[in-house]
LOTOR-76197 format. One record per residue (C-alpha): residue number from 1; x, y, z. Coordinates in steps of 0.5 Angstrom, whole numbers, always signed. Example, Ala and Ser with C-alpha at 12.3 -4.5 7.8 and 13.67 -1.06 7.14 Angstrom:
BEGIN
[node 1, [+25, -9, +16]] [node 2, [+27, -2, +14]] 
//
This chain:
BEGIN
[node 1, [-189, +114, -37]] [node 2, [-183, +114, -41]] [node 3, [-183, +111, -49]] [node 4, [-180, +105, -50]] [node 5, [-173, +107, -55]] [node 6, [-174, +106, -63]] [node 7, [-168, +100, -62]] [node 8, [-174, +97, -56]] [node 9, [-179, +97, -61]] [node 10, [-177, +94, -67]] [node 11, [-173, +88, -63]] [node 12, [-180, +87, -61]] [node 13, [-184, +88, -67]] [node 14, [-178, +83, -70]] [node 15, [-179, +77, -64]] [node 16, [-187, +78, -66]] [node 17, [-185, +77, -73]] [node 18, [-181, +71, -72]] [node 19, [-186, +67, -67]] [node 20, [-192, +69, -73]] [node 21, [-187, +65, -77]] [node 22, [-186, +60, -72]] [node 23, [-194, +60, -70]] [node 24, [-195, +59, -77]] [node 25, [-190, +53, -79]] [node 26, [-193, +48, -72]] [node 27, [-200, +49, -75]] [node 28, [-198, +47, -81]] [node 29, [-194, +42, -78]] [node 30, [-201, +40, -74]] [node 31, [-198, +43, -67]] [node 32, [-202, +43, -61]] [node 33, [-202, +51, -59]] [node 34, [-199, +52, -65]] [node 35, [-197, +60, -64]] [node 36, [-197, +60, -56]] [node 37, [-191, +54, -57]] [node 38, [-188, +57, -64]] [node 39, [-187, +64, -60]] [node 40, [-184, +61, -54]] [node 41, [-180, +57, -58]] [node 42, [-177, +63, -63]] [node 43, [-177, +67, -57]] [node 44, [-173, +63, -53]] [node 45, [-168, +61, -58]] [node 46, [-167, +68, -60]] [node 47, [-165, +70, -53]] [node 48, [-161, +63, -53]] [node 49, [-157, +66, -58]] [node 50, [-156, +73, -59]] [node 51, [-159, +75, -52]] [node 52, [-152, +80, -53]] [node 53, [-154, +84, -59]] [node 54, [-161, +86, -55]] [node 55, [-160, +93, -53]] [node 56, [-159, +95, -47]] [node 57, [-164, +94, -42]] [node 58, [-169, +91, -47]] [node 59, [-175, +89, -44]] [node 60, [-182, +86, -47]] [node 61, [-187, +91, -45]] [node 62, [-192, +88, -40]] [node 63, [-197, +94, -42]] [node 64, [-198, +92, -49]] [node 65, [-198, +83, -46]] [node 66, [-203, +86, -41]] [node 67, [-207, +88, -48]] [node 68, [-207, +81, -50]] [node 69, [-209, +78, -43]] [node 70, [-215, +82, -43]] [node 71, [-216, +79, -51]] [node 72, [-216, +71, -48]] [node 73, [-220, +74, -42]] [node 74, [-226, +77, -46]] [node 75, [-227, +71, -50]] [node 76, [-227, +66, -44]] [node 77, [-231, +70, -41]] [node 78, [-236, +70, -47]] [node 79, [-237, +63, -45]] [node 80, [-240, +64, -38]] [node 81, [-246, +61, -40]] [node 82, [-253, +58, -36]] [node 83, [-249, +52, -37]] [node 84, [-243, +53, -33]] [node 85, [-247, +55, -28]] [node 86, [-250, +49, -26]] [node 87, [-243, +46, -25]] [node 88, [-242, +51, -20]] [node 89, [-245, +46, -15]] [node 90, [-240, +41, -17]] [node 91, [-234, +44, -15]] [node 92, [-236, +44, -7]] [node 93, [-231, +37, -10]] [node 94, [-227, +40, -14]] [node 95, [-224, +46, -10]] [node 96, [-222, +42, -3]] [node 97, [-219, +37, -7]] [node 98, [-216, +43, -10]] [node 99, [-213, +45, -4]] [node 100, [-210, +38, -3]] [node 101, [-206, +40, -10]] [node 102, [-203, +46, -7]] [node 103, [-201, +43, -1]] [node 104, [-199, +36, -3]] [node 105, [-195, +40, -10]] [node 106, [-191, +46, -5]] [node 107, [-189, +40, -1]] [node 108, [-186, +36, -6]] [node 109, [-183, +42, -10]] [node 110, [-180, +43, -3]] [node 111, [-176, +37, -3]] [node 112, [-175, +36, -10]] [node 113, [-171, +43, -10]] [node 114, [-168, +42, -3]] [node 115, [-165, +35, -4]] [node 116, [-164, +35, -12]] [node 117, [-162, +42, -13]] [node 118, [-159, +44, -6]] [node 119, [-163, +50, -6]] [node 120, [-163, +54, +1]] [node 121, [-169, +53, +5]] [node 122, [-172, +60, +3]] [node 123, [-171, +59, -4]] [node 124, [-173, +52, -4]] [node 125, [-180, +53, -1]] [node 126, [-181, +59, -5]] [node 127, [-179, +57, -12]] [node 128, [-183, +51, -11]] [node 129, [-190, +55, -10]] [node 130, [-195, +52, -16]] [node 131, [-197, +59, -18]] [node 132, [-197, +66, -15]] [node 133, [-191, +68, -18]] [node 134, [-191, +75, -17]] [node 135, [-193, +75, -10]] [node 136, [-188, +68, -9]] [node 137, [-182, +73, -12]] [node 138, [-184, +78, -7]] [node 139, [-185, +74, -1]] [node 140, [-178, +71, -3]] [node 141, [-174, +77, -3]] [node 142, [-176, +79, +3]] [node 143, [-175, +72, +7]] [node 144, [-167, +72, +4]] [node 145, [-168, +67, -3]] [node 146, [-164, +68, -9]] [node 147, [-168, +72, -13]] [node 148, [-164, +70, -19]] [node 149, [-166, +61, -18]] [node 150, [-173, +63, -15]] [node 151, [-175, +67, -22]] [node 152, [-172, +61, -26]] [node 153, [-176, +56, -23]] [node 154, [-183, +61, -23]] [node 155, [-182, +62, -30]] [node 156, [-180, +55, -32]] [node 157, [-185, +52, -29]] [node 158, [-191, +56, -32]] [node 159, [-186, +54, -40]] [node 160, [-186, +47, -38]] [node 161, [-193, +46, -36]] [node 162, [-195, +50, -43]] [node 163, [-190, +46, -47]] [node 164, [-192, +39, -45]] [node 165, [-199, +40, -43]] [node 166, [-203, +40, -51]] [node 167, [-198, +35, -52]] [node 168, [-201, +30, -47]] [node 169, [-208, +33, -48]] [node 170, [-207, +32, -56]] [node 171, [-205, +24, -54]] [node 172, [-211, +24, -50]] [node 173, [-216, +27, -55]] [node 174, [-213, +24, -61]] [node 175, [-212, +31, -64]] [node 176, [-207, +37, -64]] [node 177, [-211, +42, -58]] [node 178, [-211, +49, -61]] [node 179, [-209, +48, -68]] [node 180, [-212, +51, -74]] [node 181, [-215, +46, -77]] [node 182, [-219, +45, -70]] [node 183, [-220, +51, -66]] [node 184, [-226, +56, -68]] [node 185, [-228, +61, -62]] [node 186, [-235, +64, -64]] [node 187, [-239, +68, -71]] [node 188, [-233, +72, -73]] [node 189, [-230, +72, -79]] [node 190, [-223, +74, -81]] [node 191, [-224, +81, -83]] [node 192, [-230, +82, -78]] [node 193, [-226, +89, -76]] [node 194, [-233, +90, -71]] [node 195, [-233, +84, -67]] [node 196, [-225, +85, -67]] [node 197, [-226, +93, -65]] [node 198, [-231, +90, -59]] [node 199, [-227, +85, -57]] [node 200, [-221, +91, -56]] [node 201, [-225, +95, -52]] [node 202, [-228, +90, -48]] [node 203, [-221, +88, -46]] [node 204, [-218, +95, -46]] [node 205, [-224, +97, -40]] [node 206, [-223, +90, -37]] [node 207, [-216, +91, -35]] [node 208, [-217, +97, -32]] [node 209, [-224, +95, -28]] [node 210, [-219, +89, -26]] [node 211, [-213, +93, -25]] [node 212, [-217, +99, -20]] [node 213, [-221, +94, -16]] [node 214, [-215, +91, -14]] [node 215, [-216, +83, -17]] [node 216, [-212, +78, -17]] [node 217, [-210, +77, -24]] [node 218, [-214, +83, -25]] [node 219, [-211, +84, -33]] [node 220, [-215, +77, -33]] [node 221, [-220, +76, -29]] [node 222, [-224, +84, -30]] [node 223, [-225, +83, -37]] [node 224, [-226, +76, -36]] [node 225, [-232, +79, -31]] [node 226, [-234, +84, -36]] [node 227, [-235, +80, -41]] [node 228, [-239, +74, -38]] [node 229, [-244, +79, -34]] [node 230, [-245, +82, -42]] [node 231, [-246, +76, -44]] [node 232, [-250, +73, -39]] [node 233, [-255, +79, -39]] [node 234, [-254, +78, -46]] [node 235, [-253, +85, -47]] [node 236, [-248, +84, -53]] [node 237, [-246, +77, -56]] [node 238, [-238, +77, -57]] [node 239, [-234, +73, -63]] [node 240, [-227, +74, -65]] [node 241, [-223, +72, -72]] [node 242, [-219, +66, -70]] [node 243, [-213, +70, -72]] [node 244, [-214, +75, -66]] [node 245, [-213, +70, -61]] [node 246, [-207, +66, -65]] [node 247, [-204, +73, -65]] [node 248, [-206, +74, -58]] [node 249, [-202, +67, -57]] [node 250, [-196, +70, -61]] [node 251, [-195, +76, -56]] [node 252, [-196, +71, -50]] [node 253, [-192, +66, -53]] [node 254, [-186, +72, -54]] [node 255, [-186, +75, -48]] [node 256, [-186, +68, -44]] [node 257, [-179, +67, -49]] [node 258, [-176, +73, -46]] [node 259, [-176, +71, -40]] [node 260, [-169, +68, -40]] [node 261, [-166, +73, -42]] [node 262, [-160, +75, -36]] [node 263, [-159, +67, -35]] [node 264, [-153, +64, -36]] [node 265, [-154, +56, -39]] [node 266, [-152, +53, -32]] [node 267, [-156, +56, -29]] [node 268, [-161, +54, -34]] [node 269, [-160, +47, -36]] [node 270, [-160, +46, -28]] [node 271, [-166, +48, -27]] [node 272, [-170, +46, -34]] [node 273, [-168, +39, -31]] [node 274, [-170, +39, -24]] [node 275, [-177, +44, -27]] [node 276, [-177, +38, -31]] [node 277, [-178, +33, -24]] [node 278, [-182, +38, -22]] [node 279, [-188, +39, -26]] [node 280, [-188, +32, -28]] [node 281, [-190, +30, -21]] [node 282, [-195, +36, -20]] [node 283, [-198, +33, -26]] [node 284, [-198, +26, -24]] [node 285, [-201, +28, -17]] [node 286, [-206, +32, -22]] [node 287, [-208, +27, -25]] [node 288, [-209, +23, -19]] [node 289, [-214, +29, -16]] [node 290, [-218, +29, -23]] [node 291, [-220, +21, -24]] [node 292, [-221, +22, -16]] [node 293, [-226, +28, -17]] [node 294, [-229, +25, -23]] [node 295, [-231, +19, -21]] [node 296, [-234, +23, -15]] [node 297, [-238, +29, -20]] [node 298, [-238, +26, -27]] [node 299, [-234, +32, -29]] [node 300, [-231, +30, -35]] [node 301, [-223, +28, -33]] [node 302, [-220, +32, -39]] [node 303, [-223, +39, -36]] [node 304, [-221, +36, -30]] [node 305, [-214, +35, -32]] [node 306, [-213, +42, -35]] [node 307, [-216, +46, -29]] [node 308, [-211, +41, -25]] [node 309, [-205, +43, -28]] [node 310, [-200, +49, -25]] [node 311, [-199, +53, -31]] [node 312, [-201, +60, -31]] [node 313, [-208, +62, -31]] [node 314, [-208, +65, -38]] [node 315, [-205, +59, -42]] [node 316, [-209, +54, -39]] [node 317, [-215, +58, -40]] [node 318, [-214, +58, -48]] [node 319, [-211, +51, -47]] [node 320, [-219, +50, -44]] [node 321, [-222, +55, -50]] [node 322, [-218, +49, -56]] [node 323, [-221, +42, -53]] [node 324, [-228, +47, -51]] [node 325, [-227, +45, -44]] [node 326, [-231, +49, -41]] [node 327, [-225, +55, -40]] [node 328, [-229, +59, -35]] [node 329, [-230, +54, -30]] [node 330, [-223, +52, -31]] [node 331, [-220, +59, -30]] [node 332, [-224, +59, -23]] [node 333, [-220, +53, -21]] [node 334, [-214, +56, -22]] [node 335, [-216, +63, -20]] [node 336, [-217, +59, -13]] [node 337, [-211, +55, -14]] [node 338, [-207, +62, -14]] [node 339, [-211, +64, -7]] [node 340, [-210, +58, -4]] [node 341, [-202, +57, -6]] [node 342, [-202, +66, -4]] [node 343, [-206, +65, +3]] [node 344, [-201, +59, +4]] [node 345, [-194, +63, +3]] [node 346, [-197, +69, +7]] [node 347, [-198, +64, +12]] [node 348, [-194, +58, +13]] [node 349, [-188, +62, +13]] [node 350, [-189, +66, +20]] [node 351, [-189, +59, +23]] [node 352, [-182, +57, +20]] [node 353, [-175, +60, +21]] [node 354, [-172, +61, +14]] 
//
């Protein structure tokens, strides 16, 4: 593989610095996910307003994001407990009513981006799939969809729903999810290189166990696995620093910024407005399903409410590890909330003429 030119890596080690600093100033300010929003909103900016002294073809690397995936995935699976599973029977209600949101999301998006934003037939469905999104930009090249609004929209969906939802969540609690001030994840202490040289490893082999069984996420769901069956066999106990998984929110944060780089702003203000539509009715239809399926269960509706909501699957788990929400069982609902809406795209579209 061909090493990154010298210019590629020190405007990443740059973007990194800058969100740390923009991590650190929402913390400080009591921020909900201080350093997943400081990073995104840093990163952002910069491609806002100097996309045009990036080097030429500058790209995030996704091995060295896919590192960090593996971090959050070793520390939710160390929360694979006994306890979570005697909930698994709990989601016989959860997961039909999960079925309900795809559906009930897709449809909504399809009419939100058809009639507001004008988008053909093809891009509208795909842009509005509520997650799978490499496999909806996939399915959507290959039905014809412009590819450009299909990635925005992808894309968007997943940065609105990690903006707003620790937001609302830190309403719904009463305190900022995520902050300094609130978020421990196990013994570790800063300066415990061991736990820290155990967590890597974990994750390292995790991501190449996903990656070669061929799973869905797998940079998230075979270290996730790895460490949930060391844990529950009680094999290894598993604890990080709680500045490990501020710095894993910092490279997912800066790589979610990246993103826009190559839109124009009309494209962008367009899309955030119709995202904006979009997100705020699938999270009302979450909602919705969480009070239906707590009131069924006794599940608690804030774990509901994040296990709902259609981010992606690694921020949503941290948001679950910051307001202890059980962030197993909700990276389940979301893993199936992926199968659900990929099974959905493969299927429906053999049915329709785009």
């Amino acid at each position: 593989m061909t090493r990154p030119p010298a210019s590629h890596l020190m405007l990443t080690a740059l973007l990194l610095l800058l969100g740390a600093g923009g991590g650190a100033l929402l913390a400080r300010l009591g921020a909900p996910l201080p350093y997943m929003l400081g990073s995104l909103i840093t990163s952002a900016l910069a491609v806002a307003l100097f996309q045009h002294r990036f080097p030429k073809g500058y790209d995030f690397s996704q091995r060295f994001r896919m590192l960090f995936v593996g971090v959050i995935g070793v520390l939710i699976g160390a929360q694979l407990t006994p306890a979570v599973a005697a909930l698994l029977p709990l989601m016989l209600v959860s997961i039909p009513a999960m079925a309900v949101f795809v559906l009930g999301a897709h449809a909504m998006n399809y009419a939100i981006f058809r009639r507001l934003g004008g988008y053909d037939r093809a891009t509208a469905y795909f842009a509005g799939s509520p997650g799978g999104l490499i496999e909806s930009i996939t399915l959507g090249e290959a039905s014809g969809a412009d590819v450009r609004l299909l990635t925005l929209m992808q894309f968007l969906r997943i940065i609105v729903v990690v903006a707003l939802v620790p937001v609302g969540m830190s309403i719904w609690e009463g305190y900022p999810v995520g902050s300094a001030a609130g978020s421990t994840f196990g013994p570790g202490a800063v300066g415990d290189w061991l736990s820290v040289a155990k967590t890597m490893a974990l994750a390292v082999a995790g991501v190449a166990l996903g990656i070669r069984l061929r799973l869905p996420a797998g940079q998230l769901l075979g270290p996730l696995a790895l460490a949930g069956a060391l844990v529950l066999t009680g094999t290894v106990e598993i604890s990080a620093p709680p500045w490990l998984l501020a710095g894993a929110q910092v490279v997912l944060g800066t790589g979610l910024g990246v993103r826009f780089t190559g839109m124009n702003r009309a494209m962008f203000v367009k899309g955030m407005g119709l995202s904006l539509v979009s997100v705020a009715g699938m999270m009302a239809l979450g909602v919705a399903l969480s009070l239906i399926v707590a009131r069924l269960s006794g599940l608690p509706v804030d774990m509901l409410v994040v296990s709902f909501a259609p981010g992606g699957v690694v921020e949503m788990g941290l948001i679950a590890l910051s307001i202890a929400a059980n962030p197993a069982f909700v990276t389940m609902h979301h893993l199936m909330r992926i199968f659900l809406t990929v099974g959905e795209l493969a299927l429906i579209p053999r049915f329709l003429r785009f």
